[in-house]
C-alpha positions as CSV (number, residue, x, y, z in Angstrom):
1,X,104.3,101.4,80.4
2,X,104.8,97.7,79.2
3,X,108.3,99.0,77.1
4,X,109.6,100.7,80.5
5,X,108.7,97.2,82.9
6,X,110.1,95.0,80.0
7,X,113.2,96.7,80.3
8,X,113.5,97.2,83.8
9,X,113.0,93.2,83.8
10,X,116.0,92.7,81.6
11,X,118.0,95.2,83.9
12,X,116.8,92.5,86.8
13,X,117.8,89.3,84.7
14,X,121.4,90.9,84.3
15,X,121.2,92.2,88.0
16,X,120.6,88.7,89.2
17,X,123.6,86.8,86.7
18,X,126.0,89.7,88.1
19,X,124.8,89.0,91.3
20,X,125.5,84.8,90.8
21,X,128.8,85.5,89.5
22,X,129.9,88.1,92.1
23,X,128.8,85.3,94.7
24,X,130.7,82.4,93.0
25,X,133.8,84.5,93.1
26,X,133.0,85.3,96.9
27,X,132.7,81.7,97.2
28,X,136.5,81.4,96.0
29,X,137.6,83.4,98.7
30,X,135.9,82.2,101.5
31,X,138.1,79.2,100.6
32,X,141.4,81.1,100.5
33,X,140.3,82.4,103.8
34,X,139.7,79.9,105.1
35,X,143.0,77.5,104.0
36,X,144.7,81.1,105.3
37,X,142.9,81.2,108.6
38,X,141.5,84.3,107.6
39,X,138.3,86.4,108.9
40,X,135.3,86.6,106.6
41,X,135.2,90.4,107.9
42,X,137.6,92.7,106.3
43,X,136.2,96.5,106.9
44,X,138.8,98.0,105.5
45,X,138.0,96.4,101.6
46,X,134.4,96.8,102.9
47,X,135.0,100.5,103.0
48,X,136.7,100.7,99.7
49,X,134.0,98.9,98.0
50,X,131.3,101.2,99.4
51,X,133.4,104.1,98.3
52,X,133.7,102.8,94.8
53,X,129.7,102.2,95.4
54,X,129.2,105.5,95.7
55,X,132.4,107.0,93.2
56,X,130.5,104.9,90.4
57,X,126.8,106.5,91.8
58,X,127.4,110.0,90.7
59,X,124.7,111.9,91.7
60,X,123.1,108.8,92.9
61,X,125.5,107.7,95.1
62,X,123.3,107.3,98.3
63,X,121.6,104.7,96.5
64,X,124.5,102.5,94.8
65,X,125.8,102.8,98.5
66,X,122.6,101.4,100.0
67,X,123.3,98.5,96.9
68,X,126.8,98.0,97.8
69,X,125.4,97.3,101.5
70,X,123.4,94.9,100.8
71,X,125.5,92.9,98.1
72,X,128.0,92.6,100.6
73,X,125.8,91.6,103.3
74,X,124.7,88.8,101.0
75,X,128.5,88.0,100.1
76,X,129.4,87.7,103.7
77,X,126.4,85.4,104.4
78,X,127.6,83.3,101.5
79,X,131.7,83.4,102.6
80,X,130.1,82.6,106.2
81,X,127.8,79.6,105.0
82,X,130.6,77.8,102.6
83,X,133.4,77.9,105.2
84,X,130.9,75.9,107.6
């Protein structure tokens, strides 16, 4: 059991500095946006990363989409908070 949690604890550690590095490129472009006068909100690239979510899922799809919700939930809320 220990072997199985270690590892799921270094999937978690990478999950977290892909998750930091995906948010300091969302950072990037809540500044374009906003020099461009552009809306945080863009459904259409929301729909095609949710696609890709779930393209990449495979049979597991479902749950990589439920992921892909929820990172870009937290991207928004980021783009949102650095362009106030």
């Amino acid at each position: 059991m220990k072997e199985y949690r270690d590892q799921i604890d270094e999937i978690d550690k990478e999950m977290a500095k892909l998750l930091l590095k995906r948010l300091e490129i969302c950072g990037k472009i809540a500044e374009y946006k906003k020099q461009n006068d552009l809306p945080i909100y863009d459904k259409e690239r929301e729909e095609e990363v949710v696609a890709n979510a779930v393209a990449n899922g495979g049979e597991m799809g479902e749950y990589t989409k439920t992921l892909a919700h929820v990172v870009i939930g937290l991207s928004k809320r980021y783009q949102n908070e650095k362009v106030q």
